[in-house]
C-alpha positions as CSV (number, residue, x, y, z in Angstrom):
1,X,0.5,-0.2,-34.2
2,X,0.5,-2.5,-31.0
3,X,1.9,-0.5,-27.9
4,X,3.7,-3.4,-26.6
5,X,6.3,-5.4,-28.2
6,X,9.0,-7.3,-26.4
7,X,12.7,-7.8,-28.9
8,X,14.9,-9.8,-26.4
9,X,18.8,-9.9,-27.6
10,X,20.9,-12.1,-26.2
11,X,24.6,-11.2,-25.4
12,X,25.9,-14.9,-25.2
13,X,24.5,-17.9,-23.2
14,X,25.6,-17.4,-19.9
15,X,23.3,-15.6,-17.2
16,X,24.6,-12.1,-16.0
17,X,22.4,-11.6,-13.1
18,X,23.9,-12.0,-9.8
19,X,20.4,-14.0,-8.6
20,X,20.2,-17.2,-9.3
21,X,16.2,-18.3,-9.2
22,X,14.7,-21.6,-8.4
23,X,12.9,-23.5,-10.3
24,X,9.5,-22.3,-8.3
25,X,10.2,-19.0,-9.7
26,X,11.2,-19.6,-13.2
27,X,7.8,-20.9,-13.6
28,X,6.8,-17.4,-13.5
29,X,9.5,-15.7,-15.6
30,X,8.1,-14.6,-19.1
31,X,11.1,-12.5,-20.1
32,X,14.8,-13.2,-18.7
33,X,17.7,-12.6,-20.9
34,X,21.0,-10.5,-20.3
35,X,19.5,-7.6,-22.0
36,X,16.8,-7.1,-23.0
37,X,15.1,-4.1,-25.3
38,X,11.4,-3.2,-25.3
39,X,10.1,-1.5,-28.4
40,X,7.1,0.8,-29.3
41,X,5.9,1.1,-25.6
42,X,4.6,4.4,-23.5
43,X,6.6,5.1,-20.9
44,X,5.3,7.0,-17.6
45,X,8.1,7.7,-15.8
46,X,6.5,8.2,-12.6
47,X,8.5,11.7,-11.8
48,X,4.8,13.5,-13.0
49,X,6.0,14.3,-16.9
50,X,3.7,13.9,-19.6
51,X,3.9,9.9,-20.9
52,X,5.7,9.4,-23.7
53,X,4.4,7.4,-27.0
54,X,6.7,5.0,-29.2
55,X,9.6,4.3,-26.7
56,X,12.3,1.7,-26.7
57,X,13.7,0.9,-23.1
58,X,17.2,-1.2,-22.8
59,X,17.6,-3.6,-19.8
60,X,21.0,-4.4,-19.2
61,X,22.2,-7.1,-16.3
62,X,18.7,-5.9,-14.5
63,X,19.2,-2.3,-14.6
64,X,17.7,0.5,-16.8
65,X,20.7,0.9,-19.7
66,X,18.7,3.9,-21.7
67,X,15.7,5.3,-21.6
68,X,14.3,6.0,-25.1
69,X,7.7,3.6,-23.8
70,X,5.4,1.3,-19.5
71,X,4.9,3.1,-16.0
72,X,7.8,2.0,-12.9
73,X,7.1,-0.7,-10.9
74,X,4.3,0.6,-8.2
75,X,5.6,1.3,-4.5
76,X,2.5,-0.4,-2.1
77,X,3.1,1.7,1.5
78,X,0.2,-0.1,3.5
79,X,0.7,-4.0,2.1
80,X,0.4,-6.1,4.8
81,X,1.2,-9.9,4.5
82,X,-2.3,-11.2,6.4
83,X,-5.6,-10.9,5.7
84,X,-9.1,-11.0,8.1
85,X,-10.1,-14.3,8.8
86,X,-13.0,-13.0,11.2
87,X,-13.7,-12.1,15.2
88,X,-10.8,-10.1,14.9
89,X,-8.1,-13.0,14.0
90,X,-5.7,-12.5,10.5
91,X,-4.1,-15.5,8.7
92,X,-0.9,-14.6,7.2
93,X,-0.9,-15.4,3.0
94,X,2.6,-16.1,3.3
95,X,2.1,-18.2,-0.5
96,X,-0.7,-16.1,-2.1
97,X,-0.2,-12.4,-1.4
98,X,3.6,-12.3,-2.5
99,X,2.5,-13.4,-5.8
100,X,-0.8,-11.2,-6.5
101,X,1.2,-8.0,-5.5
102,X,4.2,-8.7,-8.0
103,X,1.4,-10.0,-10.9
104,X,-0.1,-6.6,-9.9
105,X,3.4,-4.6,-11.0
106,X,3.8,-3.8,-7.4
107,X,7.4,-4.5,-7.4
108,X,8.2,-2.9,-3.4
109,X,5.7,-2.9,-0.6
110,X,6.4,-1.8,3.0
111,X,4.1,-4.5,5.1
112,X,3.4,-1.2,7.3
113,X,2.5,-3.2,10.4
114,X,3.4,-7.2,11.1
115,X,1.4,-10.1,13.4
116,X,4.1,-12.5,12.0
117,X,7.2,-11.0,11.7
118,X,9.1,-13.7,11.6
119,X,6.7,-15.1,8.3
120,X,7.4,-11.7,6.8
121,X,11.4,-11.9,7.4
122,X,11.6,-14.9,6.0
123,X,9.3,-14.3,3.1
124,X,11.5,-11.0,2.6
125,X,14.9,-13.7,2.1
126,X,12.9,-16.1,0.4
127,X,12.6,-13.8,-2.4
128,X,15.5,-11.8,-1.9
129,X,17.3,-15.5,-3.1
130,X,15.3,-16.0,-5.7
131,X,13.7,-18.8,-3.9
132,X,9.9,-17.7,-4.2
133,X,8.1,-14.9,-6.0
134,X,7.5,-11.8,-4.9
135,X,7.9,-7.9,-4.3
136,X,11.4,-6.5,-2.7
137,X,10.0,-6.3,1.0
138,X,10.3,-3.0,3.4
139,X,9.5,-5.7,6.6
140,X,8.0,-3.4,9.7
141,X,8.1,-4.5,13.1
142,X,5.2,-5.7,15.0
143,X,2.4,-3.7,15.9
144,X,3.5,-1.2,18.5
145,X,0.3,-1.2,20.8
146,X,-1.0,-0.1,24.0
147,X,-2.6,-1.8,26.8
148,X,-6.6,-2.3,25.9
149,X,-6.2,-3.0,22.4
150,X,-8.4,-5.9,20.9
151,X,-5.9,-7.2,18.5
152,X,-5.3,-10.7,20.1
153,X,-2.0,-11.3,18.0
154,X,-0.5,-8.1,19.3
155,X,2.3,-7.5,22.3
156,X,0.7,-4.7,24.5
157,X,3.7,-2.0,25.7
158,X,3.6,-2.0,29.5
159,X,5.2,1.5,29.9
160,X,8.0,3.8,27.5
161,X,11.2,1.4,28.5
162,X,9.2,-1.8,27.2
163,X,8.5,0.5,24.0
164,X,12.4,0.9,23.9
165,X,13.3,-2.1,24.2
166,X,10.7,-3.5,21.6
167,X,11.9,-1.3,18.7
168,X,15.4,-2.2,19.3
169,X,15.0,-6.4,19.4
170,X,12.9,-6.0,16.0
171,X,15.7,-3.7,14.0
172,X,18.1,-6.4,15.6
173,X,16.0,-9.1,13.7
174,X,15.6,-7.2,10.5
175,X,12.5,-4.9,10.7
176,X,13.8,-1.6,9.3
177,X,10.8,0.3,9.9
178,X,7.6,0.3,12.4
179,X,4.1,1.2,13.1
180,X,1.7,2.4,16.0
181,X,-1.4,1.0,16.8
182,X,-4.5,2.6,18.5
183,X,-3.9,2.3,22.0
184,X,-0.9,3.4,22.8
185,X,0.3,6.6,24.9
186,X,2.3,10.0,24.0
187,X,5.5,8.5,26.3
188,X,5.4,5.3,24.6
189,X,5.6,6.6,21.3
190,X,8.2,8.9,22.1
191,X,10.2,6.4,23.0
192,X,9.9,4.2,19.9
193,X,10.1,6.8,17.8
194,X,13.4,8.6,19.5
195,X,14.8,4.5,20.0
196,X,14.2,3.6,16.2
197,X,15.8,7.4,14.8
198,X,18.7,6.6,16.6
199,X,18.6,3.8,14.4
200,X,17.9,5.5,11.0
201,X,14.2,3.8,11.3
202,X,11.4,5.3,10.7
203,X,7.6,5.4,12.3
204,X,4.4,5.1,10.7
205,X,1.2,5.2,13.0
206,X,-2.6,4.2,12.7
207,X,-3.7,6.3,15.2
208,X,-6.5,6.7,18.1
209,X,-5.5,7.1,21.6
210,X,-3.7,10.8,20.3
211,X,-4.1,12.9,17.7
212,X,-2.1,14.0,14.3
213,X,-0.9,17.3,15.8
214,X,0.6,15.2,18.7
215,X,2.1,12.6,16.7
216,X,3.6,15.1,14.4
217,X,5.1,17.5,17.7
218,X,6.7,13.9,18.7
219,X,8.6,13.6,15.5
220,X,6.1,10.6,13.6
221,X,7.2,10.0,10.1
222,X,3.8,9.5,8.1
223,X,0.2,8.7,9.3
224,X,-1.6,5.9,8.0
225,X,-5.3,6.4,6.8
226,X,-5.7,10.0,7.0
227,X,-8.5,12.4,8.2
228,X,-11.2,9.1,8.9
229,X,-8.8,7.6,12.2
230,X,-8.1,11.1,13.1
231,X,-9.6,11.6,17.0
232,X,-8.3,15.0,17.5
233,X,-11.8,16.9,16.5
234,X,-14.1,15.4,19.0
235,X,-15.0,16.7,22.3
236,X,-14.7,13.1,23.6
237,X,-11.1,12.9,23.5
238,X,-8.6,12.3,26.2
239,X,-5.3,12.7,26.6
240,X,-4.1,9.0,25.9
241,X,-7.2,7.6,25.4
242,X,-9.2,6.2,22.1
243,X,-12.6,7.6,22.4
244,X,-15.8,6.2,21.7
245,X,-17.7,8.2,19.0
246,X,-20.6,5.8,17.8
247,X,-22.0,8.7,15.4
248,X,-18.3,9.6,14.2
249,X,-19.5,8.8,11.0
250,X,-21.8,11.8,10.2
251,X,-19.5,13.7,12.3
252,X,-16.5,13.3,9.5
253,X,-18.6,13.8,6.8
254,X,-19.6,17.1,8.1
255,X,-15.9,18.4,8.8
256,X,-14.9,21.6,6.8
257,X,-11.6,20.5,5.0
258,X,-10.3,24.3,3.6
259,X,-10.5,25.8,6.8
260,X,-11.1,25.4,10.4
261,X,-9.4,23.0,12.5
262,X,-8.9,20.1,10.0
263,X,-7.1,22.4,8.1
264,X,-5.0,23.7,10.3
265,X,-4.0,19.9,11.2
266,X,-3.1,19.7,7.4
267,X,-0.8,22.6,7.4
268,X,1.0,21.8,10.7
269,X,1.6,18.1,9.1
270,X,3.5,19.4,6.2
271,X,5.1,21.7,8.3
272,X,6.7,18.9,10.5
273,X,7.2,17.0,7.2
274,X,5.2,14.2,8.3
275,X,4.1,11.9,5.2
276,X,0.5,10.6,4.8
277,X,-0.7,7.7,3.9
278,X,-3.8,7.1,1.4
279,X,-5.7,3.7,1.8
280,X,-9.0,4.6,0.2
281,X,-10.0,0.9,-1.1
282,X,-10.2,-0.2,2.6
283,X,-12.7,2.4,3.3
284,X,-14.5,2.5,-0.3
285,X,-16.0,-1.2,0.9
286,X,-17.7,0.7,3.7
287,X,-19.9,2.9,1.5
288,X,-22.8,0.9,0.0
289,X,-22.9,0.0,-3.2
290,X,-19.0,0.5,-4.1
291,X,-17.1,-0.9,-5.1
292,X,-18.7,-3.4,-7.7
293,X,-17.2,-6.5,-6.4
294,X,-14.9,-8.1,-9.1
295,X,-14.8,-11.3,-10.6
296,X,-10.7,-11.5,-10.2
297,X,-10.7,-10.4,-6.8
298,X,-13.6,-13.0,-6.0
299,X,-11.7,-15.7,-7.8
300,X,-8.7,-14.8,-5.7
301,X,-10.9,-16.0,-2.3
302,X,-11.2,-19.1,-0.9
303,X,-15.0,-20.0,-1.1
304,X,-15.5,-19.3,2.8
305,X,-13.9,-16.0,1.9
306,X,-15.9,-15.2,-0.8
307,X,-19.1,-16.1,1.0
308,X,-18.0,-14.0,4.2
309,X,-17.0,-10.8,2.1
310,X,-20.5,-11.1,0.1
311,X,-22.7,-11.4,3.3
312,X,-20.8,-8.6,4.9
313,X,-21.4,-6.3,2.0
314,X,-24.9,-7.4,2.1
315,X,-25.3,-6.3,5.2
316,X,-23.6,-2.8,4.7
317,X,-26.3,-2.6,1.7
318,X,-29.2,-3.7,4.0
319,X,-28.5,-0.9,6.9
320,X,-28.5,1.5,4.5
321,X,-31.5,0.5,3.0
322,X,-32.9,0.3,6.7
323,X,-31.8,4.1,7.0
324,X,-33.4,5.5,4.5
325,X,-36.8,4.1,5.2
326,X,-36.5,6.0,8.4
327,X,-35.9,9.3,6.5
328,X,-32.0,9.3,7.3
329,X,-28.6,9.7,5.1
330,X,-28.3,6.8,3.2
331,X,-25.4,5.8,5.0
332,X,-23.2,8.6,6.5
333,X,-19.8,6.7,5.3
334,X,-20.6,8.1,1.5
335,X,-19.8,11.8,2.7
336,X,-17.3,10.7,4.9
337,X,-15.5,8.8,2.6
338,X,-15.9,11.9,0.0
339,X,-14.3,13.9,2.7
340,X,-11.3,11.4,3.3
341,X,-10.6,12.5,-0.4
342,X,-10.6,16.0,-0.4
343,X,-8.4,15.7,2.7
344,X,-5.8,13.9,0.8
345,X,-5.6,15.7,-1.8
346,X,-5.8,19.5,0.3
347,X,-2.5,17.5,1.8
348,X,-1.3,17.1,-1.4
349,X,-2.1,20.6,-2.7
350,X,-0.4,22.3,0.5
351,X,2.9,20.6,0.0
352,X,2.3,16.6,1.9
353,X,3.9,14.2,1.0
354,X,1.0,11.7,0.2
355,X,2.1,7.6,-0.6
356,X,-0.3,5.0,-2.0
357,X,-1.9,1.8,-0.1
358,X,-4.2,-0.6,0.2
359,X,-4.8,-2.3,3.5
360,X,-6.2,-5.9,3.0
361,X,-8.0,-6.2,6.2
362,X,-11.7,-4.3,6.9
363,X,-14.1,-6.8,5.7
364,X,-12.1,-9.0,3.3
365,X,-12.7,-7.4,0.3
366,X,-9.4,-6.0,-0.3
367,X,-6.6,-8.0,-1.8
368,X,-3.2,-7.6,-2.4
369,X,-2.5,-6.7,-5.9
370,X,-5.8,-5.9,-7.1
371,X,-6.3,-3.1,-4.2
372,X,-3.3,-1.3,-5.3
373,X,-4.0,-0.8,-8.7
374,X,-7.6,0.4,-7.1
375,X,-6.0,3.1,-4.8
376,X,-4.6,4.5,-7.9
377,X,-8.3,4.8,-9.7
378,X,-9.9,6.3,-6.7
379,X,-6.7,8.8,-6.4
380,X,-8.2,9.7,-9.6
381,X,-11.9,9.6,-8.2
382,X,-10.4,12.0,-5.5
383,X,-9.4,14.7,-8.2
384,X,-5.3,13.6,-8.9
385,X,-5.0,13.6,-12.5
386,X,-3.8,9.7,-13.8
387,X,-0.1,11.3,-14.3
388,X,-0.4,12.1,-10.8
389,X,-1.7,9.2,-8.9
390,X,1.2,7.6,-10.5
391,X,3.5,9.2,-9.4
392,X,1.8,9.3,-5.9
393,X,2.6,5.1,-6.1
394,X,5.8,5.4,-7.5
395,X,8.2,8.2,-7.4
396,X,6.5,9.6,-3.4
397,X,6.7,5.9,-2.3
398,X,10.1,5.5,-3.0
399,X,11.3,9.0,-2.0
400,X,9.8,8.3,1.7
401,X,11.9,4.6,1.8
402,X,14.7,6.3,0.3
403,X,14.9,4.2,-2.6
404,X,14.3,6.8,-5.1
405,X,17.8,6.1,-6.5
406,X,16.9,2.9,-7.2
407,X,13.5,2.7,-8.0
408,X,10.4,4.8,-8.2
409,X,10.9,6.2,-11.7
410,X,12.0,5.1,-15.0
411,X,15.7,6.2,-15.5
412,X,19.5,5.0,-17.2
413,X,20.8,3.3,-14.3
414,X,17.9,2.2,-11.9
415,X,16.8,-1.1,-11.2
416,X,14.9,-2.2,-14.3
417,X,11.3,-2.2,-11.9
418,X,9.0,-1.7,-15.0
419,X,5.1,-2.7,-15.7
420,X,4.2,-3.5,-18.8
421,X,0.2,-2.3,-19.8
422,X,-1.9,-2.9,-22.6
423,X,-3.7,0.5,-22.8
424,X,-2.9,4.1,-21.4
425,X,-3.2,4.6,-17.9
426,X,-2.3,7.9,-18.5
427,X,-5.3,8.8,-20.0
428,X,-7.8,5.8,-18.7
429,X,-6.2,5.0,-15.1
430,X,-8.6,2.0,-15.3
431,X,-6.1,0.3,-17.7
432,X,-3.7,-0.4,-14.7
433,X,-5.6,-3.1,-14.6
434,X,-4.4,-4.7,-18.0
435,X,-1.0,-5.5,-16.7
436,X,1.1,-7.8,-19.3
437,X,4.6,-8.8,-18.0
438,X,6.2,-6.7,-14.5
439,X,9.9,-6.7,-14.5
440,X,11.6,-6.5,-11.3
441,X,15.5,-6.4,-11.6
442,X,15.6,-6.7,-15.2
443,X,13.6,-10.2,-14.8
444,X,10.1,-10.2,-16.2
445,X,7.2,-11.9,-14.7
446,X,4.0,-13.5,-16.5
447,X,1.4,-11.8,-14.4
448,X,-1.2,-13.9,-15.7
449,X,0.3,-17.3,-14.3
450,X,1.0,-15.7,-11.4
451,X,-2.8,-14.5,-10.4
452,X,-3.5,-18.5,-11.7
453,X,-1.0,-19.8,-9.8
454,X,-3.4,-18.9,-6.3
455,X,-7.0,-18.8,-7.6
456,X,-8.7,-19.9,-4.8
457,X,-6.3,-19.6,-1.9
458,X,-6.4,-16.1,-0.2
459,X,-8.3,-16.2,2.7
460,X,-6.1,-19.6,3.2
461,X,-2.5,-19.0,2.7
């Protein structure tokens, strides 16, 4: 027996949805009827439960009707809208990433840090009206950074008022959530994180200039990254300042995770109930030879793109070739990356809340989509069973935007977010990959034609 098969019924010829979509969209729409059932499919529910075999699910006017087999529509929680376009510049894929997330089955994605907000906003009510394709869109504000940052497209605070002032004009324009940047100091994030509370926003942060214990005393939400941004450990650090370790390399990959002070900072981070934030493709394409570069994700590049991301890996390959004639590691990014994992998963293990990302920045290799689907096999490469790592990108990532009433998990009377997959992800995570149709409000989306609709462009728009 096939594990997927679509029976659509139609209750009469009118549409029931309150959406309308455009004509752009439609183009994309495999499955689209007032209700819809899908028979003989596995369900993963995302709550953790063992997958079910030989389902039916009942869509109804866009919602879940009954549940009686498909895994809920992923939650990304580090998908930003822009993507490297070298020295330190980002071009916002306004046309291409939308697409490539949703053909992904990433159905909600928090942009978790912004250099066009005003792209992202409209992006967010472009597809909100059924006017383009795309994910349902958590927008966050602009980077909230500190004087000495290099990120040309990003406002610098001059003090904790400015910081104040910042978080409120961006909730005023739509942002409902923010992020810190690298540079900033404990007063200045106390003050965006006490202005957008008020507010019932919430803070992310990407931290250097202080430390996860700090943040977490302040009252920051989640962390982005995990232990491999952390500057706490070294003996360089100053208060407010981003230290300059050029070795911190080998330094992370010799950190003791199960005790000591790293885990110490784990167990005070689930005591504040601070949420963390896994993005292990962005630092997989540091350690040479990983990941295999794919053929879809190449595709997906413009050819300067491509180019740029295959030199760069070359050269990552190259110095540690250059290191090991010299007798030394390899390169010290494998341990440290293997350490990154542990972390998460000792967060996870001690109670953290732990959310699923990508990051589409580093050296280009990452893109949207495609680098959600491979957090998910590395969660499984860090020791998360399949079961799991879904439910680490589905049922955690909705619980932290408080969506899990909606969304998150397959249940009578959510939003019918659902991704269709040829295979069993519950057994092979790898067959997240082999994703056949995504509903997102009950509407279902030719994934295929959507991935075809931008071959070529990312790294353009």
């Amino acid at each position: 027996m096939r594990r997927i098969c679509l029976i659509l019924v139609l209750w009469g010829c009118s549409r029931l949805f309150a959406q309308t979509l455009s004509p752009e969209v439609k183009e994309f729409v495999k499955v689209d009827a007032p209700i819809i059932a899908l028979e003989h499919v596995r369900v993963i529910d995302g709550t953790g439960a063992a997958a079910k075999d030989d389902q039916t699910l009942v869509l109804a006017n866009g919602k879940i009707r009954s549940v009686g087999g498909v895994i809920p529509g992923l939650v990304g929680m580090h998908d930003h809208m822009f993507y490297p376009m070298g020295n330190g510049v980002y071009g916002e894929m306004a046309y291409s990433f939308p697409r490539l997330y949703l053909a992904a089955g990433v159905t909600t994605i928090r942009t978790t840090g912004s250099l066009e907000p005003y792209t992202d906003l409209e992006v967010k009510r472009n597809i909100d009206t059924g006017e383009t394709p795309g994910p349902k869109i958590h927008a966050t504000g602009p980077y909230i950074e500190g004087k000495g940052s290099w990120v040309l497209q990003a406002h610098k605070l001059t003090g904790p008022d400015d910081a104040t002032k910042f978080v409120n004009f961006w909730l005023d324009q739509g942002a409902d959530n923010f992020k810190i940047y690298n540079f900033v100091t404990a007063d200045e994030l106390s003050a965006a994180i006490k202005a957008a509370h008020k507010r019932g926003a919430k803070v992310t942060g990407h931290l250097c200039s202080i430390g996860f214990r700090q943040a977490a005393q302040l009252g920051i939400d989640d962390l982005e990254h995990g232990l491999l941004v952390d500057t706490e450990f070294f003996s360089e650090k100053k208060a407010d300042e981003c230290p300059d370790v050029p070795d911190e390399g080998i330094r992370y990959g010799k950190m003791e995770i199960q005790s000591g002070p790293v885990h110490d900072t784990i167990v005070d981070l689930v005591q504040h109930h601070v949420a963390l934030t896994s993005t292990l493709p962005v630092f997989e394409m540091d350690v040479p030879g990983r990941p295999s570069m794919q053929k879809r994700v190449l595709d997906a590049l413009t050819a300067e793109a491509r180019s740029a991301v295959l030199v760069n890996k070359l050269s990552t390959t190259d110095q540690a070739r250059t290191r090991k004639r010299y007798g030394m590691d390899v390169s010290p990014w494998g341990a440290a990356f293997k350490k990154e994992m542990e972390f998460e998963r000792e967060f996870a293990k001690q109670g953290g809340l732990l959310l699923a990302g990508l990051d589409p920045t580093g050296m280009g290799g990452i893109v949207a989509g495609f680098g959600d689907q491979r957090e998910l096999e590395l969660l499984v490469e860090a020791g998360f069973s399949p079961l799991e790592a879904i439910h680490i990108a589905t049922y955690n990532g909705a619980q932290y935007l408080g969506d899990l009433d909606k969304v998150g998990t397959i249940a009578a009377g959510k939003q019918a977010d659902l991704v269709v997959i040829k295979g069993d992800p519950s057994q092979k995570i790898e067959d997240v990959e082999n994703v056949e149709i995504v509903f997102k409000d009950g509407v279902g989306y030719d994934s295929a034609k959507l991935i075809e609709s931008v071959k070529g462009m990312v790294g353009s728009r």
